[in-house]
C-alpha positions in Angstrom: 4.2 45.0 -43.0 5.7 43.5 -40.3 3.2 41.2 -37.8 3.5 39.7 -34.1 3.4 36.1 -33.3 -0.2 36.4 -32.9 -1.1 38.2 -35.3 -0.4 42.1 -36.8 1.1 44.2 -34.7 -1.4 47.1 -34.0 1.1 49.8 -33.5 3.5 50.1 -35.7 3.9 54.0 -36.3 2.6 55.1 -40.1 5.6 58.1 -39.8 7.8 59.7 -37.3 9.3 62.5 -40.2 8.3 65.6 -40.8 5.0 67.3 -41.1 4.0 68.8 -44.6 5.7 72.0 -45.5 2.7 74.3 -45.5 1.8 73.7 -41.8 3.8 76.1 -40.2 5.1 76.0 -36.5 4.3 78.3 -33.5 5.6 79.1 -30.1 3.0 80.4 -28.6 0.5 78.4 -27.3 -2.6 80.2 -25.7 -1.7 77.6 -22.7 2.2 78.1 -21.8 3.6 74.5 -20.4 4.8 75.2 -17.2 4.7 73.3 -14.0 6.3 70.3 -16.1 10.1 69.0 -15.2 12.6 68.5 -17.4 10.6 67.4 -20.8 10.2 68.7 -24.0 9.0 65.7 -25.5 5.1 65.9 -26.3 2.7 65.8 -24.1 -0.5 63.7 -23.7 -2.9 67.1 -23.6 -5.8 65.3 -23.6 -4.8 62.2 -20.7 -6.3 61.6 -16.7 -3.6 63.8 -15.4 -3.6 67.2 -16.6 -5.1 68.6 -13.5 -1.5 67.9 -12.4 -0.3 71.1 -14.5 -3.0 73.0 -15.7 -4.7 76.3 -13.9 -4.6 76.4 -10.1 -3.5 72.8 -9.8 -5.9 71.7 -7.8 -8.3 69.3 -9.7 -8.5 66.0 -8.7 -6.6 63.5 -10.7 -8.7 60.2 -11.1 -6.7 56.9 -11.2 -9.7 55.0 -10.5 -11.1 53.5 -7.9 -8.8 56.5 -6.4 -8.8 60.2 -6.6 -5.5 62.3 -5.4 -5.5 66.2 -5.2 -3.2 68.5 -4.3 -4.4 70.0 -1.0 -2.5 73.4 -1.3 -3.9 74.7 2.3 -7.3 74.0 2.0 -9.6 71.5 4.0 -9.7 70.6 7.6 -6.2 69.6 7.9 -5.1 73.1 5.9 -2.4 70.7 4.5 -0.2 71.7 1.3 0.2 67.7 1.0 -1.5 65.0 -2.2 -5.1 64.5 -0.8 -6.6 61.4 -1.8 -10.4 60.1 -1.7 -12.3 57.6 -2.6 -16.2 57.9 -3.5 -18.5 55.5 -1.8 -22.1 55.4 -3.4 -24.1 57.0 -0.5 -22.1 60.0 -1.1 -23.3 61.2 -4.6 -25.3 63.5 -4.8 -28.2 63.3 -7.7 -30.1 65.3 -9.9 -34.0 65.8 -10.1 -36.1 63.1 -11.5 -36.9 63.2 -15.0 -40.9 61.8 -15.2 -40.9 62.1 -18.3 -38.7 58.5 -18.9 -40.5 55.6 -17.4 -38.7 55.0 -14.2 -38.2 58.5 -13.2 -34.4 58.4 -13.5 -32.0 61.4 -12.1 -31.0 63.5 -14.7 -27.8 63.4 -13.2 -25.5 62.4 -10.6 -21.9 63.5 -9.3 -19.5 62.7 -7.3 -18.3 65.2 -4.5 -14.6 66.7 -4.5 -12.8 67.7 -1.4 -12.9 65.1 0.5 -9.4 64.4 1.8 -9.6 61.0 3.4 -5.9 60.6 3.6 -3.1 63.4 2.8 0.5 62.6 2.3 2.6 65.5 3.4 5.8 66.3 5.2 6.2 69.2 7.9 8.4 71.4 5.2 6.0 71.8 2.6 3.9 74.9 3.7 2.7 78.1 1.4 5.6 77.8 -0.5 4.9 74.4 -1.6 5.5 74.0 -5.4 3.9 70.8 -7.4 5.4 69.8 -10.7 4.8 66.9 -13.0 7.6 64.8 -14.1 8.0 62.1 -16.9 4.4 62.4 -18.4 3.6 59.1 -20.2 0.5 57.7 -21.8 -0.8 55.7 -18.6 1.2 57.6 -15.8 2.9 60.7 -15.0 5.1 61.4 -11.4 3.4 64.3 -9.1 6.3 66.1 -7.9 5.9 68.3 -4.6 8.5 70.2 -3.1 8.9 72.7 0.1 10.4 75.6 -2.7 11.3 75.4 -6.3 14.3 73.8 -6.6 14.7 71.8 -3.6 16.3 68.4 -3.4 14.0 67.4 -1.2 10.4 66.1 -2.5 7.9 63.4 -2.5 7.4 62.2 -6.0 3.6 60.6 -6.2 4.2 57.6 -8.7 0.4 58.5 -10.5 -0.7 55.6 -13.0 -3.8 54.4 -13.7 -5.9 51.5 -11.5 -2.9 51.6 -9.0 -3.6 49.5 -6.2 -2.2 51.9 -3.8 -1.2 55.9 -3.7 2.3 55.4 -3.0 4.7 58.6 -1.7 8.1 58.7 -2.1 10.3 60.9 0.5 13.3 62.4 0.3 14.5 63.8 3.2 11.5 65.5 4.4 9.6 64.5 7.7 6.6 62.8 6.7 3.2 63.9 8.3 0.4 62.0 7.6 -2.9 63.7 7.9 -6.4 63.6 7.4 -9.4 65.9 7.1 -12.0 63.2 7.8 -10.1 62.6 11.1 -8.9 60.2 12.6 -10.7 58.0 15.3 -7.8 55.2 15.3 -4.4 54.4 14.3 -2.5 51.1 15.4 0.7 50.2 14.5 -0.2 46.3 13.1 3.9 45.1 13.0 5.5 44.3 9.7 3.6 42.1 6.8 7.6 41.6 5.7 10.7 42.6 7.1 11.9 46.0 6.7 8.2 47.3 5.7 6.0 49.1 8.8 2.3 49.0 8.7 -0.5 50.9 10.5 -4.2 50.1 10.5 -6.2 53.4 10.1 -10.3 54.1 11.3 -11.4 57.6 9.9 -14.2 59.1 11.7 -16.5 58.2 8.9 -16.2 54.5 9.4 -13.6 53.9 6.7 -10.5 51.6 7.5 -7.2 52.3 5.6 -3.9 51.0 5.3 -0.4 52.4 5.7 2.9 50.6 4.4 5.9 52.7 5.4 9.2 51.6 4.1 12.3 53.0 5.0 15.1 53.3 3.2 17.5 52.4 6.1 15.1 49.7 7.3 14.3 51.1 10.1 10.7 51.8 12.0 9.5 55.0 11.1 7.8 55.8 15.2 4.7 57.7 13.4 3.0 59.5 16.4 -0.2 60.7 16.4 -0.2 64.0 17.5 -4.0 64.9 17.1 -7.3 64.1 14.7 -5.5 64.8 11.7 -2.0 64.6 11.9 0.5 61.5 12.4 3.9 62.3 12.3 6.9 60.7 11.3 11.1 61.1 11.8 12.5 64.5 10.5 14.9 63.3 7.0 13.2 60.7 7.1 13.6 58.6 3.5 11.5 56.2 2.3 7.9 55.0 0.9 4.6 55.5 2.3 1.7 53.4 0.8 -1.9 53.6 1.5 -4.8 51.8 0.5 -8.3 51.9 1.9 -9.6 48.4 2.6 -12.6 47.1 1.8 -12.1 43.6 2.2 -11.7 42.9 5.9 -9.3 40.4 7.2 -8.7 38.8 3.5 -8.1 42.2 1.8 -5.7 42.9 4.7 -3.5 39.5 4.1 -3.6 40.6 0.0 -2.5 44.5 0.3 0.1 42.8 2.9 1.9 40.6 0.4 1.3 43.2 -2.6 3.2 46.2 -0.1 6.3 48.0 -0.7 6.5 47.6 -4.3 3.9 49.9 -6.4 3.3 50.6 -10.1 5.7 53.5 -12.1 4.0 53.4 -16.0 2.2 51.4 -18.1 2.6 50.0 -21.5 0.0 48.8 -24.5 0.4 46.3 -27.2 -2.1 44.7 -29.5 -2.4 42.3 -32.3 -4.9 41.3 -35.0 -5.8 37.8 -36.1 -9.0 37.2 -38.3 -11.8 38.5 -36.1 -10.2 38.4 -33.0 -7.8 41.1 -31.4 -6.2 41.1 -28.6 -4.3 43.6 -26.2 -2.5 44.1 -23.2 -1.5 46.2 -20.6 2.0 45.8 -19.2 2.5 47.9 -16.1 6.1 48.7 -14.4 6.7 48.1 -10.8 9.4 49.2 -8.4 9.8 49.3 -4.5 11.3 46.4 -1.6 11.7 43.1 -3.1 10.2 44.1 -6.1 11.2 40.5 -8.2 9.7 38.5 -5.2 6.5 41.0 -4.8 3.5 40.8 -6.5 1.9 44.2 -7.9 -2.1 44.9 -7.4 -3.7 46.9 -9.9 -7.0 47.8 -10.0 -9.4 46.7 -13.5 -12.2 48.1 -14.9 -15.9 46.1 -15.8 -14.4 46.3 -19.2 -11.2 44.7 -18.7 -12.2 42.3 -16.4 -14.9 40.5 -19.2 -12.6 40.2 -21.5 -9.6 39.0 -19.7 -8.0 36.1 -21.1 -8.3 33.1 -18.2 -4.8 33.4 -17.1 -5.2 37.1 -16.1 -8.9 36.6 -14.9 -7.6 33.4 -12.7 -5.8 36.7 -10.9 -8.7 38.4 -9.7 -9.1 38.6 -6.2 -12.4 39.7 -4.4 -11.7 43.1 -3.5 -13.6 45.3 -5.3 -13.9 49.2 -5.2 -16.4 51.9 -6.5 -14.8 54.1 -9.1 -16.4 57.3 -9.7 -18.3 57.0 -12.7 -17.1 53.4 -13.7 -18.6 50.9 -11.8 -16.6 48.8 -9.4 -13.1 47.9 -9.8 -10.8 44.8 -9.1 -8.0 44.2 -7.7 -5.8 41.9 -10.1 -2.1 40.6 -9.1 0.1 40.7 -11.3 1.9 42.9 -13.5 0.5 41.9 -16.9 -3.2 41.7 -18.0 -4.0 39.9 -21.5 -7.6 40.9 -23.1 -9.5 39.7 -25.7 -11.9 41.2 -28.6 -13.8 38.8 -30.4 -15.9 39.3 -34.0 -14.1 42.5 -34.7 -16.0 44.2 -38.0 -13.2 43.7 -40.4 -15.4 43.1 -43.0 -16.8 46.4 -42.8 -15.9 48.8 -45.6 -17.6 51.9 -47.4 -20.8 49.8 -48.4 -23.6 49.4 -45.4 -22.6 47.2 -42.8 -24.8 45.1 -40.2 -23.5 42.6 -37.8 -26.1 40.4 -39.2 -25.7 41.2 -42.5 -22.3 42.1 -42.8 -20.9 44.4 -45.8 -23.6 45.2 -48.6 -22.0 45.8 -51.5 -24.9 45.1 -54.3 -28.2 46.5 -53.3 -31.5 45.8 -55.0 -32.2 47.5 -58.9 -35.2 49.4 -56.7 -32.6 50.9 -54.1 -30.5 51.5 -56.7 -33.3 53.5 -59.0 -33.7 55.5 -55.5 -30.0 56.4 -55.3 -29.8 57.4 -59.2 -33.1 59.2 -59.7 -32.1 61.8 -56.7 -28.1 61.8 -56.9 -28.5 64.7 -59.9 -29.9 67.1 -57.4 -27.9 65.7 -54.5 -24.5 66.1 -56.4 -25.1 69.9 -57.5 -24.5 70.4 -53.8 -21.7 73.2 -53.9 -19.1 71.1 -51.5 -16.5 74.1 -51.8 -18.9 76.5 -50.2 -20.4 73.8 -47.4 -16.6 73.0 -46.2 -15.3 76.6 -46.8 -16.0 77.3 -42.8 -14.3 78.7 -39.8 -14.7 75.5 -38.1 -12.6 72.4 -38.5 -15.2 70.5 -37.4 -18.1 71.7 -39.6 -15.4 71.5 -42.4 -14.8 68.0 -41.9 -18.4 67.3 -41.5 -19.3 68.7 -44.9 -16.3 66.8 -46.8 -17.1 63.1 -45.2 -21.2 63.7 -46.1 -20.1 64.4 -49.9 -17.6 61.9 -50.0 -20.1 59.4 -49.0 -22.7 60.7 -51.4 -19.9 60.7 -54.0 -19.1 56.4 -53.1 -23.7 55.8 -52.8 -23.4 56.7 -56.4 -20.2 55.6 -57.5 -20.3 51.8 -55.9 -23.9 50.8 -54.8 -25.6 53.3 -57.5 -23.6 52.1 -60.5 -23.0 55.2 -61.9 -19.4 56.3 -61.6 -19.8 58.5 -64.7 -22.5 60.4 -62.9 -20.2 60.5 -59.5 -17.5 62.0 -61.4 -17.9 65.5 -62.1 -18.5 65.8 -57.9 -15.8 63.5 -57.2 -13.7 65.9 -58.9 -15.1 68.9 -56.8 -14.7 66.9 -53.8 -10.8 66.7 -54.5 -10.6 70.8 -55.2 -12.4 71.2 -51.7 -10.1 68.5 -50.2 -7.0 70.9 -51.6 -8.1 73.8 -49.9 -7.0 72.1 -46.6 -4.0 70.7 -48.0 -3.1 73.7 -49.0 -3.8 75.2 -45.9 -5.7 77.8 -47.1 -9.2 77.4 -45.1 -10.2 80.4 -43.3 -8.3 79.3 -40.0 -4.9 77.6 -40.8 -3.7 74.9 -39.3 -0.5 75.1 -37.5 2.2 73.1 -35.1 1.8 73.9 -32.0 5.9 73.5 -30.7 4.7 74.3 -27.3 2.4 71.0 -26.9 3.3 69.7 -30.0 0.5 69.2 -32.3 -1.5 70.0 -34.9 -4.5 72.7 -34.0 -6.2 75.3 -35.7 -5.4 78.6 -35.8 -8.8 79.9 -34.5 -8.0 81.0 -30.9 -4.5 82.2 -31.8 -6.3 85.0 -34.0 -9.1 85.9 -32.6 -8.4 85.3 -28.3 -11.1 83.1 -28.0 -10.3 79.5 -26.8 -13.6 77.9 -27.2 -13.2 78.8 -30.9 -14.1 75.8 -33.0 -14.8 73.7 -29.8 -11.8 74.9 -28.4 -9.6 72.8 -31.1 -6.4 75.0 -30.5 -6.6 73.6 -27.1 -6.7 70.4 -28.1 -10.4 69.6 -27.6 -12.4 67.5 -29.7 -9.3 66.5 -32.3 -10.5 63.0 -32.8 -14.1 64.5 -33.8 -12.7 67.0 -35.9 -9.8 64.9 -37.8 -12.1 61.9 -38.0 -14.0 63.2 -40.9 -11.2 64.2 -42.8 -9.9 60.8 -42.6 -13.0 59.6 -43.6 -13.0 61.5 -46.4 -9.9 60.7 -47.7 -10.6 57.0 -47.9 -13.2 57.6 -49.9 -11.6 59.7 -52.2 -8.0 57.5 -52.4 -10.9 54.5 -52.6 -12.3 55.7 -55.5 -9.2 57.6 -57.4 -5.8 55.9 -56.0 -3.5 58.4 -57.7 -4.6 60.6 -55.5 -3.3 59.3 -52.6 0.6 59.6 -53.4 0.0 63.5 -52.8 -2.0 63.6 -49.8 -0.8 60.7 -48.0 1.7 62.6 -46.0 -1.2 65.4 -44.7 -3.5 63.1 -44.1 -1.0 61.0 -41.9 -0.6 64.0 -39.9 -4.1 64.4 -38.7 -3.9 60.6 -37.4 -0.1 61.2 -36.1 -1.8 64.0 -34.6 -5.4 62.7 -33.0 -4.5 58.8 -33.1 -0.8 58.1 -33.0 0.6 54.8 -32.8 4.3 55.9 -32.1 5.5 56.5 -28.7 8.6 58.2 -29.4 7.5 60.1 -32.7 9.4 63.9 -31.8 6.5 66.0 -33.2 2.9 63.9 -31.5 2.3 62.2 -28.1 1.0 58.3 -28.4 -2.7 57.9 -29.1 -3.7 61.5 -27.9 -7.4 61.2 -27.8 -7.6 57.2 -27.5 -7.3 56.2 -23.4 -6.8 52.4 -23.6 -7.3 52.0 -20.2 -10.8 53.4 -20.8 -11.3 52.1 -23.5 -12.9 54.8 -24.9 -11.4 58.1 -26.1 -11.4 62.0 -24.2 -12.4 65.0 -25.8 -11.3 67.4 -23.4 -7.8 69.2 -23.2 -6.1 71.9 -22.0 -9.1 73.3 -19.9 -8.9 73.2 -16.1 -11.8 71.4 -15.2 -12.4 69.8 -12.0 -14.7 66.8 -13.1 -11.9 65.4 -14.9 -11.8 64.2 -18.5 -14.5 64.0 -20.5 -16.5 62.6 -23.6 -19.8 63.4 -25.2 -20.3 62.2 -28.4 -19.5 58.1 -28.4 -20.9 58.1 -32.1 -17.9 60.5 -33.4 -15.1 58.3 -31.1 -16.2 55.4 -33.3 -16.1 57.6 -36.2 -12.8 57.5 -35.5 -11.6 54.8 -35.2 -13.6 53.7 -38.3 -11.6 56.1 -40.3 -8.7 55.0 -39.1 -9.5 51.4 -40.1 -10.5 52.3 -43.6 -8.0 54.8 -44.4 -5.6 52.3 -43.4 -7.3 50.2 -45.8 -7.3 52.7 -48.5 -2.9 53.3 -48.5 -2.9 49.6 -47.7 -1.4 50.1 -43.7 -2.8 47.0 -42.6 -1.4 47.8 -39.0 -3.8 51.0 -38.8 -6.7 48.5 -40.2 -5.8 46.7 -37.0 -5.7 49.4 -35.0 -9.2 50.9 -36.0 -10.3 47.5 -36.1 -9.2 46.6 -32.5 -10.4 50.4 -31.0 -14.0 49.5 -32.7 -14.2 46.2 -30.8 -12.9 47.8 -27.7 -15.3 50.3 -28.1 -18.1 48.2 -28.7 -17.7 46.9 -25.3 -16.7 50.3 -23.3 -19.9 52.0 -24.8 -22.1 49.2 -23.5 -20.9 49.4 -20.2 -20.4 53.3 -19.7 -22.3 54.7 -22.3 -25.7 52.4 -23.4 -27.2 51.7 -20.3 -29.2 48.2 -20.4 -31.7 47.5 -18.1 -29.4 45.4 -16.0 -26.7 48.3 -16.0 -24.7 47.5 -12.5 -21.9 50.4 -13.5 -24.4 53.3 -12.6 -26.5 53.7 -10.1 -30.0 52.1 -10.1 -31.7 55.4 -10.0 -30.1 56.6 -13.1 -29.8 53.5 -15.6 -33.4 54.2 -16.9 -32.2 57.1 -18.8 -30.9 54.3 -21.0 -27.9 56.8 -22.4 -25.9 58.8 -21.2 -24.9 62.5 -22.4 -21.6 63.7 -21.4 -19.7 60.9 -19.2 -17.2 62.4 -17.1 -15.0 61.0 -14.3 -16.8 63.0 -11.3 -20.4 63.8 -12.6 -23.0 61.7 -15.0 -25.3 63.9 -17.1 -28.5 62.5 -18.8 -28.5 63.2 -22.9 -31.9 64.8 -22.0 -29.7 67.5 -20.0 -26.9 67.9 -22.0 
């Protein structure tokens, strides 16, 4: 297996071939793809911009600290431009107090939509305004608008996570720049560099932004302001348009002035394993003016930021920005950030684990007489029956509880002879699904491309099974299964040259390490810009993204780790290895609330936990 100089490479793909035989392939996805350019590759279902394609096209897509949405005639301005906002604290608005919990936390809080701060339009676009999304990658995506289908003329929205600024390209449109907040002043502040044209902007709600205009034949773009909401520029006019609200004053002015006219196009992951420690980075593409001589700004998460390695965390500046439900983010120059995960559990196994402790593989002759004297009745549990469902999920669940009950015997028990008969029942269950014979069948979804069940295909209902034909939950569901597997290739080896290749398919599918395997999209569920993975996908759904059940995502990525362990894949070990660490410090930021929690607000960190985490609205586990 190969390795990188610092250790093994974490993504090195475990197939790119074919799927197994009797998976069969559909074109007719409940969801049809439209509103996509050009692309038949697959596509990240479950990733921060499918607001982009999905439904009315409308939901805000959030890069963090930013939110951008198309306006499509609606607000003050009645613009059909990209809207974009960004959520100060005092605007939330928060749930009823739970007195129950000692500190009387909100049960919830969100954050409002609508608010279009700054919209980047042109006079053409108008009620025939279509938006389409072009090259749709794992950390970006290009928001197309243009004035009719078809037209050569457009403004393609660059849209990739923590960008530093919401940058418009024109083509031969006449930009107006408008705003529903309304504006109370524009000045034209001269050129930071030669050939780029900035304006300072004052919203009526107290707000100062930036504008960086950039013209492709380097000269000034003359915006006028016409009224409150609109600032217009030269009719086929060419060019970039850059904004970013500052929050810095006079030194956040000087850095967004040497960072404009070059912007961020798509990002790239890579990550290594060596020992306990992992590491990772994020490698983000840049174009624009003098884009070798320019530095980029990006905006980092709490996450990133603690475990930067010093040379990216010597890059940090002090502008900071609320993200929606995130905390405050940082600007960072530069183009590449390195990040470290120390005391990965790569001693964990089957056996019970404890950071403390680590793995316990020989228990005490008492726990042992506990697990023998009740494993008769516990192993004449009929697994066929309990994962013979119409639920992937509940399927999954029932085959990962007996497997595990199968290894307590097997391993810490002593008693393989006794774990055998049910070891043997587990496989026959297992089958059913290889064979593709469970009561909903999985297929390949050509449309998407991936693996889903056949649930809401037969019977019109999408949230069938959690809704897993449309993607949702596939890390839950497939997690089990892969946990199962494990076990079972753990404990019987042969069986593993047979079931390899379907088992592969549910991590190809949920957890893929490929970026240019033809039938799965990289990491589907997994954001590592997050850190943490998504459970929703293809639902319209204007708070974003979302995950509930932090518990199941490390599931996950702990059955990557052993199942990669199991076939011997040492870069999946990694990989599960490396998400688990990651993880470890997403949850504690996001997710497990200490009392000194600065990434929520005050009033709700006494819940402690939270239930579903979205990226517009918080909700309590007490209210979920």
């Amino acid at each position: 297996m190969a390795t990188m100089e610092n250790g093994q490479d974490v993504f090195l793909p475990v197939s790119t071939g074919p799927i197994p035989e009797t998976v069969k392939s559909r074109n007719d996805h409940p969801v049809p793809r439209a509103s996509i350019m050009n692309n038949t590759d697959p596509i990240e279902t479950n990733k921060f911009y499918a607001g982009l394609f999905l439904g009315t096209q409308t939901n805000t897509t959030f890069t963090h600290p930013y939110g951008i949405a198309w306006a499509k005639g609606n607000g003050n301005a009645k613009s059909y431009g990209m809207a974009i906002s960004h959520i100060e604290a005092d605007k939330l608005a928060l749930g009823p107090k739970n007195d129950k919990i000692p500190g009387s936390p909100v049960q919830y809080y969100v954050n409002p939509i609508g608010i279009q701060s700054i919209i980047l339009s042109a006079t053409e676009l108008g009620a025939s305004t279509v938006l389409m999304t072009e090259n749709p990658l794992p950390f970006s995506a290009n928001a197309v608008l243009q004035p009719q289908s078809g037209s050569s003329e457009r403004i393609t929205f660059p849209v990739v996570q923590g960008m530093g600024f919401v940058t418009g390209i024109y083509s031969n449109l006449q930009p107006v720049i408008q705003s529903s907040v309304f504006f109370s002043k524009v000045v034209s502040a001269g050129s930071p560099r030669p050939g780029i044209f900035k304006y300072t902007v004052d919203l009526a709600d107290g707000t100062n932004w930036l504008l960086y205009l950039t013209s492709n034949d380097g000269k000034d773009p003359n915006l006028h302001l016409e009224s409150t909401t609109n600032l217009r520029g030269p009719p086929g006019w060419s060019g970039t348009v850059q904004v970013a609200k500052n929050p810095a004053g006079t030194l956040g002015e000087k850095l967004f002035d040497n960072s404009s006219g070059v912007y961020a196009t798509q990002g790239w992951v890579k990550g290594a394993v060596s020992g306990q420690t992992g590491t990772y980075s994020l490698t983000w593409g840049k174009e624009g003016k003098d884009k070798d001589g320019t530095p980029l700004m990006m905006y980092a998460l709490p996450h990133h930021v603690e475990s930067f390695d010093k040379t990216t965390h010597d890059r940090l500046t002090n502008i900071t920005m609320r993200t929606t439900t995130k905390g405050n983010a940082t600007a960072v120059i530069g183009e590449n950030w390195s990040m470290v995960e120390q005391d990965l559990p790569v001693g964990m196994g089957f056996a019970p684990w404890s950071v403390s402790a680590g793995s316990v593989d020989t228990i005490s002759s008492a726990a042992q007489k506990v697990i023998i004297d009740v494993a008769p009745t516990e192993l004449q549990q009929d697994v066929g029956n309990q994962s013979n469902l119409n639920s992937m999920y509940y399927s999954g669940k029932a085959l990962s509880k007996f497997a595990t009950l199968v290894y307590a015997v097997d391993k810490l028990g002593g008693k393989p002879d006794l774990a055998a008969p049910a070891l043997k029942e587990l496989k026959t269950a297992f089958a059913r699904f290889i064979d593709n014979k469970q009561q909903f069948p999985l297929v390949y979804d050509n449309v998407w491309k991936g693996v889903v069940s056949s649930a809401s295909y037969d019977g019109g209902d999408s949230g069938a099974d959690f809704g897993n034909t449309y993607y949702n939950d596939h890390h839950f569901h497939y997690g089990y299964f892969i946990h199962a597997a494990a076990i079972i290739g753990s404990l019987d080896p042969s069986w593993i040259q047979g079931n390899k290749e379907w088992v592969n398919m549910l991590v190809r599918d949920a957890g893929n390490a490929a970026t240019n395997d033809p039938l799965f999209p990289f990491s589907r569920g997994f954001d590592w810009f997050h850190g943490h993975s998504w459970a929703k996908g293809l639902f319209e759904s204007f708070d974003g993204k979302d995950e509930e059940s932090t518990s199941e995502d490390a599931m996950f990525a702990y059955a990557l780790k052993m199942w990669g362990k199991t076939i011997g894949d040492a870069s999946m070990e990694a990989r599960g290895n490396l998400m688990l660490g990651i993880l470890r410090r997403s949850l504690h930021n996001y997710f497990l609330l200490d009392a000194d929690n600065k990434n929520h607000p005050p009033v709700f960190v006494p819940n402690k936990v939270t239930g579903i985490v979205s990226d517009r609205p918080i909700v309590s586990q007490g209210t979920c």
